[in-house]
DSSP file (Angstrom, degrees, kcal/mol; ACC not computed):
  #  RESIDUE AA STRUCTURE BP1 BP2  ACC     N-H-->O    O-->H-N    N-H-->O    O-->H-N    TCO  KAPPA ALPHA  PHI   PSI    X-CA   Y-CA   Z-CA
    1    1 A X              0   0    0      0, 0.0     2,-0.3     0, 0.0     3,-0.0   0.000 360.0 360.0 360.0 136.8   -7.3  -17.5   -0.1
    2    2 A X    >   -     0   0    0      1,-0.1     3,-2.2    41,-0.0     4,-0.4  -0.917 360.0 -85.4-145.1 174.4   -8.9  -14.6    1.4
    3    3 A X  G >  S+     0   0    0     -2,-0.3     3,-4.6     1,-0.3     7,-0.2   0.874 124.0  68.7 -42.0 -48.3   -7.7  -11.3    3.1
    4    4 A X  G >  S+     0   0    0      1,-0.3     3,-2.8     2,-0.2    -1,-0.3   0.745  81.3  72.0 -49.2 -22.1   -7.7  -13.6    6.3
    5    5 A X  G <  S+     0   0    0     -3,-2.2    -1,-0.3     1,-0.2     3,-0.2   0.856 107.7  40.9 -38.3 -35.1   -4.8  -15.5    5.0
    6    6 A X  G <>  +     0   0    0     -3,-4.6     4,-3.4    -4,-0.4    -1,-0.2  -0.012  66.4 118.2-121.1  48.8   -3.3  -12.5    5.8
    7    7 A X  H <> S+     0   0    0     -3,-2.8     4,-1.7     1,-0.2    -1,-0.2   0.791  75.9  66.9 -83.5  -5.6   -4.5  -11.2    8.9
    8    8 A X  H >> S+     0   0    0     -3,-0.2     3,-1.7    -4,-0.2     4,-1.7   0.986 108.4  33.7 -11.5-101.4   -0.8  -11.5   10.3
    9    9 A X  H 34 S+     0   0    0      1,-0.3     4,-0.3     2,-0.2    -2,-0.2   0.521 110.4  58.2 -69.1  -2.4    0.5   -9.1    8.3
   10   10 A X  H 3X S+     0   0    0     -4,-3.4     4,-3.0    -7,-0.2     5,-0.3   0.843 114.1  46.7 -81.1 -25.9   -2.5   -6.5    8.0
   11   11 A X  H << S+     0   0    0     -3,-1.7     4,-0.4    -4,-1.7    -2,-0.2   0.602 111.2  47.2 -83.4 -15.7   -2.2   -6.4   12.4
   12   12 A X  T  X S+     0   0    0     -4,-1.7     4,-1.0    -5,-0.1    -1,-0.2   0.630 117.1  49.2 -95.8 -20.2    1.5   -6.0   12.5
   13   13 A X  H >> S+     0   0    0     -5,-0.4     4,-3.3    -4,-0.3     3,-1.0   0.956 112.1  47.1 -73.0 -39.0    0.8   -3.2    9.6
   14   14 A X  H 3X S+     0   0    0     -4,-3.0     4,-1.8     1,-0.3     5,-0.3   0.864 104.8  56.7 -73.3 -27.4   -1.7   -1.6   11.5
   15   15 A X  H 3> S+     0   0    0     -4,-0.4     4,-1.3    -5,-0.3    -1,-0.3   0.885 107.8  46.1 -62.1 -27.5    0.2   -1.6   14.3
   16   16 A X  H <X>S+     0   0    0     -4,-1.0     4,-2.6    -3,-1.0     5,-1.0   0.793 110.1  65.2 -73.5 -44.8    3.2    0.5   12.5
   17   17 A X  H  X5S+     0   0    0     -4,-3.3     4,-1.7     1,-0.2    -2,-0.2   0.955 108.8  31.9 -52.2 -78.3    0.2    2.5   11.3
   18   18 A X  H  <5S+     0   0    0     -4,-1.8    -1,-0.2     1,-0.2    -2,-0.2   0.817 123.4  43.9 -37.9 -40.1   -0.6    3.6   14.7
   19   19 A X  H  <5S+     0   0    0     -4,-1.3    -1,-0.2    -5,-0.3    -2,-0.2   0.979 134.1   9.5 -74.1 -55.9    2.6    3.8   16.2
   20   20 A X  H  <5S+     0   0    0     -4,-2.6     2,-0.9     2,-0.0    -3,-0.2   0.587 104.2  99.0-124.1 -31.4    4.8    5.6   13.3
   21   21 A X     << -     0   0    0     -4,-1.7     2,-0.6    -5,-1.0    62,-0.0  -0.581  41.5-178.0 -76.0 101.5    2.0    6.7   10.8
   22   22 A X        +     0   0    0     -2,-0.9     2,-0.5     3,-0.0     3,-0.1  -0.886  18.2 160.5 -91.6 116.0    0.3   10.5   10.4
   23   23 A X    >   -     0   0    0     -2,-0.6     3,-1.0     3,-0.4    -2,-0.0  -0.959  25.8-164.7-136.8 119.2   -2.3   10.4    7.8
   24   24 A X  T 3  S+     0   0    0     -2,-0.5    -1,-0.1     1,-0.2     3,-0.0   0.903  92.0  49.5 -60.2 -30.7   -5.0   13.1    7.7
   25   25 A X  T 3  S+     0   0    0      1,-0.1     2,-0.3    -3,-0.1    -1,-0.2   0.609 107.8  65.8-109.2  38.2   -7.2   11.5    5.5
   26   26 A X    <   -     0   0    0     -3,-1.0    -3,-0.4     3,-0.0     2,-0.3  -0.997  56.1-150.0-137.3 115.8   -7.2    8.1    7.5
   27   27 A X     >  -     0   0    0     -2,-0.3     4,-1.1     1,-0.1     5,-0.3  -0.777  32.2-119.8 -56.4 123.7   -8.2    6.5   10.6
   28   28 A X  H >> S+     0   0    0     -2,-0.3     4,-2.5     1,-0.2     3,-1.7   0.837 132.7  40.1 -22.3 -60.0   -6.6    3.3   12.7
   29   29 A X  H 3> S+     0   0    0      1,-0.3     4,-1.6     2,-0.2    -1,-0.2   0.874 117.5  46.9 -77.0 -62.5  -10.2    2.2   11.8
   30   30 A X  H 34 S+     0   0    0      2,-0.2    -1,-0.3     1,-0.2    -2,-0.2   0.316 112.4  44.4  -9.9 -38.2  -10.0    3.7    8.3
   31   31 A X  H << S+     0   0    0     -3,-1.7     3,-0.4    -4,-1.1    -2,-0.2   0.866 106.3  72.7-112.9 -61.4   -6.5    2.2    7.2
   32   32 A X  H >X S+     0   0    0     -4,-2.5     3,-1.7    -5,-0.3     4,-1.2   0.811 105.6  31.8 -17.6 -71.0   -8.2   -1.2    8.9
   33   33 A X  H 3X S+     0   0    0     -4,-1.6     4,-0.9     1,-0.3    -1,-0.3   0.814 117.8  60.8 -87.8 -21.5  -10.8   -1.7    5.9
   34   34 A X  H 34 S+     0   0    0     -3,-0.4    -1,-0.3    -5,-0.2    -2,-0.2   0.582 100.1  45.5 -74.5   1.7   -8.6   -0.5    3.8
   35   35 A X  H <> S+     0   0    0     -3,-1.7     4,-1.1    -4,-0.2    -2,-0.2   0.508 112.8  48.1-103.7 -11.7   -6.2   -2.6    4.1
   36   36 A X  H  X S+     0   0    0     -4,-1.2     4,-1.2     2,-0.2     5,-0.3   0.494 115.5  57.7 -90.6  -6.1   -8.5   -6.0    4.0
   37   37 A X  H  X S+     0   0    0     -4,-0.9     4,-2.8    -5,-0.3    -3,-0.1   0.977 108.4  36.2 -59.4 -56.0   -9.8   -4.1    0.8
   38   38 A X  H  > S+     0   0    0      1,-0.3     4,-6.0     2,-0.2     5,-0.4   0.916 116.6  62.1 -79.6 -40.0   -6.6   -3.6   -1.2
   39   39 A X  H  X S+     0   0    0     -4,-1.1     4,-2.8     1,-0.2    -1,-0.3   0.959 103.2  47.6 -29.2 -63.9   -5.8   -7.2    0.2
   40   40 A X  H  X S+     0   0    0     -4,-1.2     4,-2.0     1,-0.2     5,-0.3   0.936 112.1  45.8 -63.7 -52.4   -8.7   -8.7   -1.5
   41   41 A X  H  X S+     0   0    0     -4,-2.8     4,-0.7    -5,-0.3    -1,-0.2   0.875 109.8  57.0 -76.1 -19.6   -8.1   -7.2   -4.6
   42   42 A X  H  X S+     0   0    0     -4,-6.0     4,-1.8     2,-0.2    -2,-0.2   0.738 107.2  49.6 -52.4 -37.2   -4.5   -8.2   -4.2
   43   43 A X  H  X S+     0   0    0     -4,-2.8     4,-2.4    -5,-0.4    -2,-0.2   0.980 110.3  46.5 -44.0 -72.5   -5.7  -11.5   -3.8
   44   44 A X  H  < S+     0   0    0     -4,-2.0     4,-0.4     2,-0.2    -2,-0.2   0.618 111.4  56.6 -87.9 -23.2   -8.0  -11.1   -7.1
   45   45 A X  H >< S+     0   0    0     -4,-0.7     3,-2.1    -5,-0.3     4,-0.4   0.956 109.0  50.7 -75.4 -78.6   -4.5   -9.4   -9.2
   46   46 A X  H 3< S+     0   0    0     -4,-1.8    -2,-0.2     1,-0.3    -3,-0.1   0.650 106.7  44.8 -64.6 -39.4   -2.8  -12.4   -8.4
   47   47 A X  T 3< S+     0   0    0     -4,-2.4    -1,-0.3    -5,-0.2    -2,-0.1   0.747 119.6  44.2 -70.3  -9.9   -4.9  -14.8   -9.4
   48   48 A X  S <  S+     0   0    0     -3,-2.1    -2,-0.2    -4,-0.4     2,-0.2   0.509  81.7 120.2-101.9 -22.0   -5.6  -13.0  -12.8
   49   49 A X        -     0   0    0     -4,-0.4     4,-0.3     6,-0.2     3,-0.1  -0.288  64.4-108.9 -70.2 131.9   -2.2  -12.1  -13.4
   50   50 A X    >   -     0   0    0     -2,-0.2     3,-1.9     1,-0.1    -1,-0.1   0.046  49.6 -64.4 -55.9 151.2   -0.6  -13.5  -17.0
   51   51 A X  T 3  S+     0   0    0      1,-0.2    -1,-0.1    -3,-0.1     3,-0.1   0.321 114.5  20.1 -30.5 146.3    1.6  -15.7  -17.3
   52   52 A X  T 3  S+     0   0    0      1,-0.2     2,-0.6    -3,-0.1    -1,-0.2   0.407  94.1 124.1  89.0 -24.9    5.1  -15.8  -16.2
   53   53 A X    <   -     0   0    0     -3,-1.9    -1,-0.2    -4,-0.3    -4,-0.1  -0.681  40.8-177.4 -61.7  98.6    4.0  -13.1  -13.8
   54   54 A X        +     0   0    0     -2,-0.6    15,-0.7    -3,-0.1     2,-0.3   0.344  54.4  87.1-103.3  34.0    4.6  -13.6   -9.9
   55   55 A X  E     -A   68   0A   0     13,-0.2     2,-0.4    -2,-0.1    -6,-0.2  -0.767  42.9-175.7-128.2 133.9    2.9  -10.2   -8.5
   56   56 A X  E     -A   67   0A   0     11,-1.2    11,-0.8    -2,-0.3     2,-0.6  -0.890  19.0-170.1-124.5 112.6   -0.2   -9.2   -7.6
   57   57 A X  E     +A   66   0A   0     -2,-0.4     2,-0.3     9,-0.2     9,-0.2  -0.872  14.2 175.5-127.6 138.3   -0.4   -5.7   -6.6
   58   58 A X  E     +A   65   0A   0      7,-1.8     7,-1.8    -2,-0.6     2,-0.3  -0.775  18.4 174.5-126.9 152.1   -3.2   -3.4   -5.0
   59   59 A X  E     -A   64   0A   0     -2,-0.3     5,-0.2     5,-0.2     2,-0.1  -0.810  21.1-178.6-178.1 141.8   -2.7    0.0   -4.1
   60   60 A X        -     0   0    0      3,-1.2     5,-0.0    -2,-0.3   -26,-0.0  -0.206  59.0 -79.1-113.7-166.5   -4.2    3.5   -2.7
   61   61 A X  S    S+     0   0    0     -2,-0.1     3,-0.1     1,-0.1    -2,-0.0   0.597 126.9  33.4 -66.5 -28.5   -2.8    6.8   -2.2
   62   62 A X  S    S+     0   0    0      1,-0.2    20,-1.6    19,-0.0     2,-0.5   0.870 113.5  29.8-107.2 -44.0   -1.5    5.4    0.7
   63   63 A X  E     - B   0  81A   0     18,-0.3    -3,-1.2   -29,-0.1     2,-0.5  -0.897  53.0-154.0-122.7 143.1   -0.5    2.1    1.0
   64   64 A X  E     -AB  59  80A   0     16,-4.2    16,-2.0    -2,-0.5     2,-0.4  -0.834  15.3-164.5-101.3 151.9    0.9   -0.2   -1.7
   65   65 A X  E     -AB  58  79A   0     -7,-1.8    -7,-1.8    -2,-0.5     2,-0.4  -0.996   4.3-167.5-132.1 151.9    0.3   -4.1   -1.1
   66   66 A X  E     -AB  57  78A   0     12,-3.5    12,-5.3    -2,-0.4     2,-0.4  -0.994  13.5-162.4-137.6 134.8    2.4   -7.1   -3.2
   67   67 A X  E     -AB  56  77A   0    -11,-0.8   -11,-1.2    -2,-0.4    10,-0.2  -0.988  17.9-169.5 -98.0 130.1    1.6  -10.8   -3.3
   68   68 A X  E     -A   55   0A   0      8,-0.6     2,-0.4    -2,-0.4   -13,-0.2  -0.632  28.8-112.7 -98.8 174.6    5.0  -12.6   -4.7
   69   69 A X        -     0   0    0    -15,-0.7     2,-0.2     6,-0.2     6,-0.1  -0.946  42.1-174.7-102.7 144.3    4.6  -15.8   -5.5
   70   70 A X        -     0   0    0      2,-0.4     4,-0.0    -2,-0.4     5,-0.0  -0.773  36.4 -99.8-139.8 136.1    6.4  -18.2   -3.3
   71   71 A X  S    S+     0   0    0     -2,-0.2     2,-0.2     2,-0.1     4,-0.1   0.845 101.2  64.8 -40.8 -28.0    7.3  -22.0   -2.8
   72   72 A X  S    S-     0   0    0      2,-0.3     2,-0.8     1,-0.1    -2,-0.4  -0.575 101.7-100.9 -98.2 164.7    4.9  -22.5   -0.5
   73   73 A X  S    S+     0   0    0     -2,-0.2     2,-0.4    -4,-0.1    -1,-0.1   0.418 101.3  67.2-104.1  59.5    1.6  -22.3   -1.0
   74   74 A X  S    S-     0   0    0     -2,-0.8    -2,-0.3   -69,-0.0    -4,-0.1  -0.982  83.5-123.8-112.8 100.3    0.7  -19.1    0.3
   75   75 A X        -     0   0    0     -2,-0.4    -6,-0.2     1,-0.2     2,-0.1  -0.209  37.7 -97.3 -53.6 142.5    2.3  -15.9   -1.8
   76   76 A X        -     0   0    0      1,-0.0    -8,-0.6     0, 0.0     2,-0.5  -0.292  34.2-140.3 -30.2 136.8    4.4  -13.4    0.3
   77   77 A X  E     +B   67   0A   0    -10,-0.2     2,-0.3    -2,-0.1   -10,-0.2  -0.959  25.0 169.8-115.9 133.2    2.9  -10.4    1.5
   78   78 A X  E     -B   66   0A   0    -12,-5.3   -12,-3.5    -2,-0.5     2,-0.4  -0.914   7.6-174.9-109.4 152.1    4.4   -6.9    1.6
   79   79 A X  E     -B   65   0A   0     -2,-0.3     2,-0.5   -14,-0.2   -14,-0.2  -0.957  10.4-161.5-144.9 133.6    2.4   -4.1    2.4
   80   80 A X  E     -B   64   0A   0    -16,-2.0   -16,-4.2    -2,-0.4     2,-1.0  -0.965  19.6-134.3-104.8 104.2    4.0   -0.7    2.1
   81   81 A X  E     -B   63   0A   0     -2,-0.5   -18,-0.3   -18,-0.2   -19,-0.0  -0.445  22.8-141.9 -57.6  85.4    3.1    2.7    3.6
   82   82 A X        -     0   0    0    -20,-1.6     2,-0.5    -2,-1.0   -21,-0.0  -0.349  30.4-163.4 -44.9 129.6    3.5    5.2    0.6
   83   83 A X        +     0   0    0      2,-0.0     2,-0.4   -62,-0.0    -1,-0.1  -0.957  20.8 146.7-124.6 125.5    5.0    8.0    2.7
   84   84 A X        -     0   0    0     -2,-0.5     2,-0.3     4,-0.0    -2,-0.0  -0.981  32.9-127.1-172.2 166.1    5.2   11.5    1.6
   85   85 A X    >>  -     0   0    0     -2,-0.4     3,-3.0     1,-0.1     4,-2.1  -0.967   7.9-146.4-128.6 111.2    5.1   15.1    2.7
   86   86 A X  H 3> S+     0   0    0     -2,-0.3     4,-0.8     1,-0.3     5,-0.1   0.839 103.6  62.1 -48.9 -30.0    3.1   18.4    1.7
   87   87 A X  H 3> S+     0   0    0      1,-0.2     4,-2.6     2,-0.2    -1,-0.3   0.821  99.4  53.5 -81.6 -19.9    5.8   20.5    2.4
   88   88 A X  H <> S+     0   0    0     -3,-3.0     4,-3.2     1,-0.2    -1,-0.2   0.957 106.2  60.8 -81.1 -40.9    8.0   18.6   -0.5
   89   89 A X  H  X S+     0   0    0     -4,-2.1     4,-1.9     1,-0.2    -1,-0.2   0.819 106.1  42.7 -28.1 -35.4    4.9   19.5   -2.5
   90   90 A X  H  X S+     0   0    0     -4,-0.8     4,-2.7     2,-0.2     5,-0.3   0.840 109.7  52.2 -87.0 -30.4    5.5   23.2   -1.9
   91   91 A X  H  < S+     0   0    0     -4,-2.6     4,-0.3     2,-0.2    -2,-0.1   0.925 109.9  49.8 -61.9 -37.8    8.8   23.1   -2.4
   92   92 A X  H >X S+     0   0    0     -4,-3.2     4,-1.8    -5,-0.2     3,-1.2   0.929 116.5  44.5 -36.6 -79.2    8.1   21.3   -6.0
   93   93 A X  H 3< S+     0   0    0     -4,-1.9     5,-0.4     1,-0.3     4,-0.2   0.865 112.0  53.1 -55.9 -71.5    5.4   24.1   -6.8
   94   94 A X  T 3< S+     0   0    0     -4,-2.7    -1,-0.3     1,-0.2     4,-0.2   0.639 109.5  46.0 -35.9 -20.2    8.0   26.9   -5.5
   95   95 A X  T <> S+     0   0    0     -3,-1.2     4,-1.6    -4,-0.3    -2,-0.2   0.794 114.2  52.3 -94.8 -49.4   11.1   25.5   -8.1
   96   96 A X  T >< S+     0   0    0     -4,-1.8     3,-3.1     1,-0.2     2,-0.6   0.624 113.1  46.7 -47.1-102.5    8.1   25.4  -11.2
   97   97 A X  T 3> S+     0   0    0      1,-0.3     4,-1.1    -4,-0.2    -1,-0.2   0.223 112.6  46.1  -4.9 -46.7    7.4   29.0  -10.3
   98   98 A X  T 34 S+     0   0    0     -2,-0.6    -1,-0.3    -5,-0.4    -2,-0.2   0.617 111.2  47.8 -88.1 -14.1   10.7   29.8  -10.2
   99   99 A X  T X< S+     0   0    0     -3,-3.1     3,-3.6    -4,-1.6    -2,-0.2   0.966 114.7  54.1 -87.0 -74.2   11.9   28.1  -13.7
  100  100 A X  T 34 S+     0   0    0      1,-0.3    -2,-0.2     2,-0.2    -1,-0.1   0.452 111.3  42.1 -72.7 -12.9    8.8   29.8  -15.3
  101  101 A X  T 3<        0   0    0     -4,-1.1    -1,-0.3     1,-0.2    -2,-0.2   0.544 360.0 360.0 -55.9 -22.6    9.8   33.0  -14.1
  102  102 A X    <         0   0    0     -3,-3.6    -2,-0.2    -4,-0.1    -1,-0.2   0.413 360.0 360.0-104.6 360.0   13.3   32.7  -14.8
């Protein structure tokens, strides 16, 4: 099993990437080897994982990826865009501020 096992589902992710994704600190090109990265090491969690386990999970600031294990023999893949916003950051920062003031 290698990252190509899953080159499906890394080209229908990168496609969501382009269409729907803004990420400053990523490129189409960028998100590209980083997703056969975290693949590969998804790969290497899931063969490694202990017993009883059925997961293999890889993951960046930005995208999470999961192998389940499956009947067939081929694991699921999910790969997940962690999604998140500076501005809820400020609001976070702005509520501390305001508790430690208060």
């Amino acid at each position: 099993m290698t990252p190509d096992t899953f080159a499906r589902e890394i080209a229908e992710a990168l496609k969501a990437y382009d269409k729907y994704i803004v990420c400053v600190d990523k490129t189409p090109e960028d998100c590209q080897t980083s997703l056969v990265s975290l693949v590969d090491k998804a790969i290497k969690a899931y063969h490694t994982r202990a017993p009883g386990l059925r997961h293999g999970i890889a993951l960046d600031k930005q995208v999470t990826i999961i192998l389940s294990q499956s009947d067939g023999e081929v694991p699921l893949c999910a790969i997940y865009f962690n999604l998140s916003s500076p501005y809820h950051r400020r609001q976070e920062t702005r509520k501390a501020k305001v508790e430690q003031e208060g």
